[in-house]
C-alpha positions as CSV (number, residue, x, y, z in Angstrom):
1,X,44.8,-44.9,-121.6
2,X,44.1,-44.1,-124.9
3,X,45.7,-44.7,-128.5
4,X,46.9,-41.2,-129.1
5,X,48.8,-40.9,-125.8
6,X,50.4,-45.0,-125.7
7,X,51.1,-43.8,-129.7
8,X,53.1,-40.9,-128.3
9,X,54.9,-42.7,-125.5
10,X,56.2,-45.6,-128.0
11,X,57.4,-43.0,-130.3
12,X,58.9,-40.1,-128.4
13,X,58.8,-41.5,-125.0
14,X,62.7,-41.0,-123.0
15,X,63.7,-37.8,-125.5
16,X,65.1,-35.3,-123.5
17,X,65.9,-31.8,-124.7
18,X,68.2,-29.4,-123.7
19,X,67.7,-26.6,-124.5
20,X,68.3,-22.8,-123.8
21,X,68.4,-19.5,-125.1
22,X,66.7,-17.3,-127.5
23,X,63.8,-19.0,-130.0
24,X,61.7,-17.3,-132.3
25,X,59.1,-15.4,-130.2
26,X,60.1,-17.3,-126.6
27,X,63.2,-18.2,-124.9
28,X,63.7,-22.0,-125.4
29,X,63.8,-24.3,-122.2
30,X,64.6,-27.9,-121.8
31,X,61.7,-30.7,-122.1
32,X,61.6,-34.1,-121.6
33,X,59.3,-37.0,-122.7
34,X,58.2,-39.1,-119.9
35,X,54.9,-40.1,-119.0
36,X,56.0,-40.9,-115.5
37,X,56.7,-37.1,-114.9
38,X,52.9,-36.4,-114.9
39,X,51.7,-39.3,-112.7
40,X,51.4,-37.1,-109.4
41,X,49.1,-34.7,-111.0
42,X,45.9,-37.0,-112.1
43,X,43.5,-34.2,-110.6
44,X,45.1,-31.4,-112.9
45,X,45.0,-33.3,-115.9
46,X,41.2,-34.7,-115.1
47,X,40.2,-30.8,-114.3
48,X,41.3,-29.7,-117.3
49,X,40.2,-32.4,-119.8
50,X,36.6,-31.7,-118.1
51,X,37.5,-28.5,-119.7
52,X,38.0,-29.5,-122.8
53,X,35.9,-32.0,-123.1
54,X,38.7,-34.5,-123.5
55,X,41.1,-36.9,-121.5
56,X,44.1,-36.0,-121.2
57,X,47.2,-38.0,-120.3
58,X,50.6,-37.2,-119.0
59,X,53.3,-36.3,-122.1
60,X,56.1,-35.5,-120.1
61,X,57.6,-32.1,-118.7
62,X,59.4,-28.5,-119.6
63,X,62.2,-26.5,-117.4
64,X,63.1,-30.0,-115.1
65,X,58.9,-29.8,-113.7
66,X,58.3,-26.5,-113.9
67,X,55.3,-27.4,-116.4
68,X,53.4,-30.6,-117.5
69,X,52.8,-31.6,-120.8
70,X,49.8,-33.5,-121.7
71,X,48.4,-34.8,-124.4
72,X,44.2,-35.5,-125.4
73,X,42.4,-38.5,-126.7
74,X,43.0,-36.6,-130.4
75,X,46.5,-36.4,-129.7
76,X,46.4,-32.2,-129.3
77,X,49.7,-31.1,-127.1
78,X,49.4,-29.2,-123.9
79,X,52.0,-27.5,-121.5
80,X,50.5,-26.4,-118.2
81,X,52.1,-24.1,-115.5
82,X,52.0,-21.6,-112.8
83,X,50.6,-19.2,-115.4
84,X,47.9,-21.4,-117.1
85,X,47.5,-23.8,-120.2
86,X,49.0,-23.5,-123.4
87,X,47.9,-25.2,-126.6
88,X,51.0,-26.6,-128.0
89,X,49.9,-28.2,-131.3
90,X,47.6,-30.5,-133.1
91,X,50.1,-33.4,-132.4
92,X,53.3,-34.3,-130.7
93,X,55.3,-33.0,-133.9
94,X,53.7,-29.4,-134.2
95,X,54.3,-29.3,-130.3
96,X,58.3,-30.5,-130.8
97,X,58.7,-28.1,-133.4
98,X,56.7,-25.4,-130.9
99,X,58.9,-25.9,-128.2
100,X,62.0,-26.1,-130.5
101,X,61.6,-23.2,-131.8
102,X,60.6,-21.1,-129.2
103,X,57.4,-20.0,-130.7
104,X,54.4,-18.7,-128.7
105,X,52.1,-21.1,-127.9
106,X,48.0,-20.3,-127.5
107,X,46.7,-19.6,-124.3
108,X,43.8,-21.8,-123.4
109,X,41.0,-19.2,-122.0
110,X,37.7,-20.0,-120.2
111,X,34.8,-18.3,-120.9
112,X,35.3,-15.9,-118.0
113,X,38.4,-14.4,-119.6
114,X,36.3,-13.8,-122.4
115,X,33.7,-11.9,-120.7
């Protein structure tokens, strides 16, 4: 493990939220920080860090599993799902706020969606 993600889980770690309805740009689901919610996907979160060039570790989950959130060795928040992986903020609070909020979180693309 690494500082940023051990930072995180003695922080946030066991905050659940429960939410629903409308948010700014998205509807708002309900997330929960757990570390131990990630811990059957090491593959996914190894593939992707490969990606970005960073580890990532498990943050905790959205919609009761429906996506993972993860967070890298510069403590940068991500949610992955069915539909891809979604930058959620530059650290745990920006992605709080993000998923709060219901605001539209970046797309991560590869350099064949760009081409």
């Amino acid at each position: 493990m690494f500082p940023a993600a051990v930072e995180a889980w003695a922080e946030f770690g066991g905050l659940a939220f429960d939410l629903t309805g409308p948010g700014r740009q998205l509807a708002r689901t309900p997330f929960l920080l757990d570390p131990l919610c990630g811990l059957h996907q090491p593959r996914t979160l190894l593939d992707l860090g490969r990606a970005l060039g960073s580890r990532l570790a498990p943050l905790g989950e959205e919609a009761y599993g429906q996506a993972l959130l993860a967070v890298d060795e510069e403590g940068r928040v991500y949610s992955l799902d069915h539909t891809g992986e979604w930058f959620l903020g530059h650290g745990i609070d920006q992605a709080i706020s993000t998923l709060i909020l219901g605001t539209a979180p970046e797309r991560l693309r590869t350099s064949e969606d760009c081409g």
